[in-house]
C-alpha positions in Angstrom: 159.1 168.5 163.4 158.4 168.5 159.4 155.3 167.0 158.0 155.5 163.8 155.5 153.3 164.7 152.5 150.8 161.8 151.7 152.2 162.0 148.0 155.2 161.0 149.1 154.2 158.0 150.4 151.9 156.9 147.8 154.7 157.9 145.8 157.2 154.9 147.4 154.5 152.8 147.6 154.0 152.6 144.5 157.7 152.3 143.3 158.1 149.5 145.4 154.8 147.7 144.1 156.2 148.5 140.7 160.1 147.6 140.9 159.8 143.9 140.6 157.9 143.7 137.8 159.9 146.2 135.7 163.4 144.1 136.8 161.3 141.0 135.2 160.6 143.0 132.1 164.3 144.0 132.2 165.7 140.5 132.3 164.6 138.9 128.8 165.5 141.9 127.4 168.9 141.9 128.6 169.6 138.1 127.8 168.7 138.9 124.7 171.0 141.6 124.4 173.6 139.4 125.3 173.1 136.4 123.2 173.5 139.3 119.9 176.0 140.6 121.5 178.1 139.0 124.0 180.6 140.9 126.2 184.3 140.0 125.7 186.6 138.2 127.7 189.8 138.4 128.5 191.9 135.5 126.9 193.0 132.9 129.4 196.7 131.9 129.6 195.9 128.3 128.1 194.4 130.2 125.1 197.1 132.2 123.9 200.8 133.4 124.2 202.0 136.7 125.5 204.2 138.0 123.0 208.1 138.3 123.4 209.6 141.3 122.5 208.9 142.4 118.9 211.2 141.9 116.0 209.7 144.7 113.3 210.7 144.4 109.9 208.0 146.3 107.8 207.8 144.6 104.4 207.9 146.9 101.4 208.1 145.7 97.6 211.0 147.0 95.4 208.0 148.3 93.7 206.9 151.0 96.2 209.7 152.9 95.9 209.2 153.0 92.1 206.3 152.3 90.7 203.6 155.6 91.1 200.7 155.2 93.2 197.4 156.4 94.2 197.3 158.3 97.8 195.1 155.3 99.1 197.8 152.9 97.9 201.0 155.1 99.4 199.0 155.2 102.9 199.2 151.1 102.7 202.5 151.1 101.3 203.7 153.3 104.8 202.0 151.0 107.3 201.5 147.3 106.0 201.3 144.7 108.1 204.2 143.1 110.1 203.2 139.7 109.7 206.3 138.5 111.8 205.6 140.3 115.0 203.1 138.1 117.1 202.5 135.4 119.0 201.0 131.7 118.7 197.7 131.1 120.0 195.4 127.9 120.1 193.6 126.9 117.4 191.2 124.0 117.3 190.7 123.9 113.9 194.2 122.2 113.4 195.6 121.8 109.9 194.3 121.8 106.2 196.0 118.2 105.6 197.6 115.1 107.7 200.2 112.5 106.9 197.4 110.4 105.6 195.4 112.5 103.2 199.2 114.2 101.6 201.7 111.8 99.8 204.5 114.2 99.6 205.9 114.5 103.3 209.4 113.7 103.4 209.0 110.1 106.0 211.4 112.2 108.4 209.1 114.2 108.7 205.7 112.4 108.8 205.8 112.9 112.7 202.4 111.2 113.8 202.7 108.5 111.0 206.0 107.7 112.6 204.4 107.2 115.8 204.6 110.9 117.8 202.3 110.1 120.6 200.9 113.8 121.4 199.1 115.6 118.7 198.6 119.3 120.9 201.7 120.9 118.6 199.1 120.8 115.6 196.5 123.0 117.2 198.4 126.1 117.2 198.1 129.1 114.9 200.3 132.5 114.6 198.2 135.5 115.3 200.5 138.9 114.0 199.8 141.7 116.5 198.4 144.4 114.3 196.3 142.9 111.8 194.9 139.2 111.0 196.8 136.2 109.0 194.1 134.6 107.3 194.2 131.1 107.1 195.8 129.5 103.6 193.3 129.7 100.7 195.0 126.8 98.2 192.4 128.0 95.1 194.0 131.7 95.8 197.5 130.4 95.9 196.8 128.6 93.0 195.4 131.3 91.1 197.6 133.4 91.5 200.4 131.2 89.8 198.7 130.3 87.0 200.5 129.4 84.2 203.8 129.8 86.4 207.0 128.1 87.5 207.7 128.5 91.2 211.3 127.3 92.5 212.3 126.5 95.9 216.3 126.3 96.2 218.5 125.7 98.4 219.0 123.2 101.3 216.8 120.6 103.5 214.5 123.9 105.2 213.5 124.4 101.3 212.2 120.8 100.6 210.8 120.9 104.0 208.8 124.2 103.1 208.0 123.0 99.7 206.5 119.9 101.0 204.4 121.7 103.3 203.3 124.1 100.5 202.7 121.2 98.2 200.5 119.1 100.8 198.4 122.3 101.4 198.1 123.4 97.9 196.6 119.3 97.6 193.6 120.1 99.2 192.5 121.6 96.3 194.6 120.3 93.5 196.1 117.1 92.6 200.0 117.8 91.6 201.8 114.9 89.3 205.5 114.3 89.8 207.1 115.2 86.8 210.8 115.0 87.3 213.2 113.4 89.9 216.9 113.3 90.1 219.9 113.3 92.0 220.3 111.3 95.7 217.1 111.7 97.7 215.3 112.9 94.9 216.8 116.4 95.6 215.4 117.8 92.4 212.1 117.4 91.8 209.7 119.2 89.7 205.6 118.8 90.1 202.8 120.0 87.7 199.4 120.9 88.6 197.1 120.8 85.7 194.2 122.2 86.7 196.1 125.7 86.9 199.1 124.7 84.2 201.6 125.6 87.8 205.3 123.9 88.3 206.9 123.7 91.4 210.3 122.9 91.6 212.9 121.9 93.9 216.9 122.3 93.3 218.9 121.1 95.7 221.5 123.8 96.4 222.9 124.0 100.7 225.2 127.3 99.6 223.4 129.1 96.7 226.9 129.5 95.3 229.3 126.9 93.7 229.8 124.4 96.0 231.7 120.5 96.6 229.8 118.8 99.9 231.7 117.0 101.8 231.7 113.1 101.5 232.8 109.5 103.5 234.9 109.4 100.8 236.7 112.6 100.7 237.7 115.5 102.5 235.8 115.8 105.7 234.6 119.7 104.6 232.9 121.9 102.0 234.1 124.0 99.2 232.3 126.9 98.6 233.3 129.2 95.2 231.8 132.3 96.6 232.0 134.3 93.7 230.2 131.6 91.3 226.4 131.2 91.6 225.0 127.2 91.6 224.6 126.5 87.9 223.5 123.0 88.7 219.7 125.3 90.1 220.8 128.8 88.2 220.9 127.5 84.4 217.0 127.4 84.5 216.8 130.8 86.1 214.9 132.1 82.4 212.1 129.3 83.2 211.5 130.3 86.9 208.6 133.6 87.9 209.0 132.7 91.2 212.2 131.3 93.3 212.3 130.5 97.0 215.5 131.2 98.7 216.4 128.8 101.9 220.0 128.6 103.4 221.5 128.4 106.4 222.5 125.4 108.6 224.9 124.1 106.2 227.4 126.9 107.2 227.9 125.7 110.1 229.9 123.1 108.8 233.9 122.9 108.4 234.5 124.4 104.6 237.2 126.5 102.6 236.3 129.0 101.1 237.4 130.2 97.8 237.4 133.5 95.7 238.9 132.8 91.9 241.4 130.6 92.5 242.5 131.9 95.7 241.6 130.7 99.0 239.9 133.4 101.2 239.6 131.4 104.2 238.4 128.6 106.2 235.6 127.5 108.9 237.2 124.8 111.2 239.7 123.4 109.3 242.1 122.5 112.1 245.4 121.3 110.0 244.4 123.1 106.9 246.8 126.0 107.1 244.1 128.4 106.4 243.1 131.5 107.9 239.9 131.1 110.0 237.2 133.3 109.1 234.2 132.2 110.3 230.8 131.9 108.6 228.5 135.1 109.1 230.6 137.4 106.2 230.6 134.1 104.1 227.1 133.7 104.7 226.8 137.3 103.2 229.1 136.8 100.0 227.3 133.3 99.2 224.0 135.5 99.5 224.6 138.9 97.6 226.0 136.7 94.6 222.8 134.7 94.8 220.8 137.8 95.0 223.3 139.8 92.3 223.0 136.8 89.9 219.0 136.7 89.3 218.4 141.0 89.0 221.5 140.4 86.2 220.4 138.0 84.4 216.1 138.0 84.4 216.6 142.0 85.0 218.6 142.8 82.1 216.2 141.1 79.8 213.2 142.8 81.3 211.8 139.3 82.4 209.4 140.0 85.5 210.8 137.3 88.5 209.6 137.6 92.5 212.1 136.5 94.7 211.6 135.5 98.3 214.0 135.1 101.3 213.1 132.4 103.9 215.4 133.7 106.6 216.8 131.4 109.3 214.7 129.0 110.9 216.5 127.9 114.8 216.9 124.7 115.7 216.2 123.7 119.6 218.4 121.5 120.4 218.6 121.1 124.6 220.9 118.2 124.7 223.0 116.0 122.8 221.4 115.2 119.1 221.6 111.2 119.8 220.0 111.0 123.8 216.8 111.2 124.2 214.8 114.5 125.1 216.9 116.2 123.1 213.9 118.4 122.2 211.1 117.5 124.5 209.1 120.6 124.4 205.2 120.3 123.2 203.9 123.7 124.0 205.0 127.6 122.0 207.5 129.6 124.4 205.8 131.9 126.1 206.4 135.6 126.8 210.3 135.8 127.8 211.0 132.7 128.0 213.3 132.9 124.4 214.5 136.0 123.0 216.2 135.8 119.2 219.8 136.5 120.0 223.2 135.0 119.3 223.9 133.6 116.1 220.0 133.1 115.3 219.8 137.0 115.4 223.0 137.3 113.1 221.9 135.1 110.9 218.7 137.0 110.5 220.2 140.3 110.1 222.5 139.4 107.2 219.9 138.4 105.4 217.1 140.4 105.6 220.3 143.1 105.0 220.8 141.7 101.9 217.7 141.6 100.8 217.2 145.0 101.6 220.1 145.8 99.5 219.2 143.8 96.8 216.0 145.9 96.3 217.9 148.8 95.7 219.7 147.1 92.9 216.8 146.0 91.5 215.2 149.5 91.3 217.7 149.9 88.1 215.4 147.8 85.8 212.0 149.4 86.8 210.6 146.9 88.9 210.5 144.1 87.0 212.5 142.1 89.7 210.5 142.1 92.7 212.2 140.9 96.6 210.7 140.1 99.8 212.4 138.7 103.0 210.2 135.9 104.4 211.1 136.8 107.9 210.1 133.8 110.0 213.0 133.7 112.9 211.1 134.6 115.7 208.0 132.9 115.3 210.0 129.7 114.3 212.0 130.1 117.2 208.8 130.5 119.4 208.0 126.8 118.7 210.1 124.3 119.9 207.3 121.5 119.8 207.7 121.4 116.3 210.4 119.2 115.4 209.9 115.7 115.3 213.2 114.7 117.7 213.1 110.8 117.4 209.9 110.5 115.7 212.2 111.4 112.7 212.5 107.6 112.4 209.6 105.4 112.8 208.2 104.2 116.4 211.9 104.8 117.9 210.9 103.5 121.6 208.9 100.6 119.9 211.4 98.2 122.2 211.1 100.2 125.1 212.9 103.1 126.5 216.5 103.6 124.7 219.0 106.1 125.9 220.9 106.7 122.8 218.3 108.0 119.7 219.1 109.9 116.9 216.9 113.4 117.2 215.6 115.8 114.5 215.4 119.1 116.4 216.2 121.2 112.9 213.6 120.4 110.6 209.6 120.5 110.9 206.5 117.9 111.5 204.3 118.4 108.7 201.4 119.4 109.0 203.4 121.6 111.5 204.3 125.4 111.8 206.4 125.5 109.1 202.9 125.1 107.6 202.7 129.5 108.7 205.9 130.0 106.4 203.4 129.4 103.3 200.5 131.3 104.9 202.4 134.6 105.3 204.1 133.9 101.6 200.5 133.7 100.4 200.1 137.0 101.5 202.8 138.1 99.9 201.5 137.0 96.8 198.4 138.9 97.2 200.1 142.4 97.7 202.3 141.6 94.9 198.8 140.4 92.6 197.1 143.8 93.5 200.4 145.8 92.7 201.0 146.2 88.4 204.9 145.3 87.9 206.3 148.3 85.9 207.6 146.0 82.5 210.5 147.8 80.8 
């Protein structure tokens, strides 16, 4: 039988005399550790969205590929941040501005103003999956247009991003109406003073030459495919800056002309014309767009940035005039939509043609500068957006009707499209910290 030394006892006799007042000299210690620096948590479900499968189009300037760089700038250049791959998370901050404190929401689009009961669609904020989207900074914006002329063309998704850029940049800055013509005030120009800025709005669905359709004649477009706009491109030489927006409007039954010839037709049942489609139309109306500003502010050396808003999805889950015809108030979550189908086609073509365009640009040294503002999948991610029958006032004022016009196309403002200005303020900021090359 072994013998138990005495030291050993004294030993655990001590310890266990000891032990509770060391775990109570422990414990403010460690709640103070704590409180300085608290553990992380995992992210509940309600707090943010699982992201659907990435879309990743790396932005580069047309400058990078011309323009000679440090080695600290060429290691940005070759992995920048793809602001488009993401997903939406809460945020309770909500937006910079409300219908209330901006005077420059289109009414269709003043959703709360017009009644929308649930407010939970404001109080979501895109969060990239590589790096951070800082919130819009309307001094920065500001700043960096001094003493500039920005121009939004193109259809109803440009005056509907315009609008939100406008009531963000009013936080800051007062902007004065200028100019206004043309039916629902579809050109438009404002001036802030405090920073000498214009922004304009040119009302232009195809980019090209176009004839809209009327009540009071033919029931389609005409599209001159091979003629920009003049009615938006005669003030080319005044604009630094020109938003690009089209889309939705070629969907629509139109013939289609190159010269004097007809190239083809969308729906035109009784037209004796070749049917075509839209997509390579699309692509024609776009390159000529694109082709038309790198000749003309190129060839003169005048430095112009040009951005692509690429196609925004509408959500439409049931007839346009029933009601519910977008009831959705939450973000998709993870695999629940997937951009596909025409959305995806639409995309492609023009983020190709920008791409494209950017190699034509090269040719003048930089001095025409191209970005595609690819907002497709995030926009598609957020079918709580629109404002559906809140496009009118109080629609259900009477009660319950069955028949209501919807708005499942356009945005609320404030509203997501509100994001479309906070990734095209980042754009900005890569573009101020890059010098264009001037020939």
């Amino acid at each position: 039988m072994g013998i138990t030394s005495p030291f050993k006892d004294q030993s655990l006799s001590i310890t266990k005399r000891l032990l509770p007042w060391t775990l109570y000299a422990l414990l403010p210690i460690a709640l103070l550790r704590l409180y300085f620096y608290p553990l992380p948590f995992p992210a509940s479900p309600e707090t943010e969205l699982p992201s659907s499968t990435p879309i990743t189009i790396i932005s580069h300037s047309s400058l990078s590929a011309s323009a000679p760089s440090s080695p600290e700038k060429e290691k940005t250049y070759e992995t920048p941040c793809d602001f488009f791959d993401g997903k939406w998370i809460r945020d309770k901050r909500g937006p910079l501005y409300n219908g209330t404190t901006c005077g420059t929401i289109k009414e269709g689009q003043n959703c709360i103003a017009h009644g929308r009961p649930d407010s939970g669609y404001l109080y979501w904020r895109w969060k990239p999956s590589q790096c951070k989207l800082p919130r819009f900074e309307p001094q920065t914006f500001l700043q960096l247009i001094k003493n500039k002329h920005v121009a939004f063309v193109g259809d109803s998704m440009a005056r509907n991003q315009l609008e939100s850029l406008l009531c963000m940049l009013a936080t800051a800055s007062t902007p004065n109406l200028v100019y206004r013509n043309g039916e629902d005030n579809k050109f438009r120009k404002w001036h802030f003073p405090s920073h000498n800025v214009s922004v304009s709005l040119y009302w232009s669905p195809f980019l090209v030459q176009g004839v809209e359709k009327s009540n009071t004649g033919p029931n389609h477009n005409k599209l001159y495919l091979d003629h920009v706009d003049e009615r938006w491109a005669r003030d080319m030489d005044q604009m630094d800056l020109i938003v690009l927006s089209i889309g939705h409007w070629f969907l629509h039954p139109a013939v289609y002309y190159e010269g004097s010839s007809v190239l083809g037709c969308h729906y035109c049942p009784g037209l004796n014309h070749t049917e075509i489609g839209f997509y390579d139309v699309l692509r024609k109306a776009l390159r000529t767009t694109l082709n038309s500003i790198i000749d003309r502010r190129g060839s003169k050396g005048y430095g112009t940035d040009i951005i692509v808003t690429t196609f925004s999805p509408a959500h439409f889950e049931g007839e346009w005039d029933k009601a519910g015809a977008c009831p959705k108030t939450k973000p998709y979550r993870k695999g629940e939509k997937q951009v596909e189908g025409m959305d995806s086609d639409m995309r492609r073509i023009e983020i190709e043609e920008v791409e494209d365009a950017k190699t034509k640009a090269n040719n003048f040294g930089g001095v025409i500068r191209l970005e595609a503002l690819d907002v497709t999948k995030l926009a598609l991610l957020r079918p709580d957006g629109h404002p559906g029958p809140y496009m009118y006032p109080f629609p259900f004022a009477n009660g319950h009707q069955e028949r209501v016009q919807n708005d499942c196309v356009h945005w609320c403002l404030p509203g997501p499209i509100d994001t479309w200005n906070e990734i095209f303020l980042e754009f900005m900021k890569k573009w101020g910290e890059e010098p264009r090359i001037e020939e």
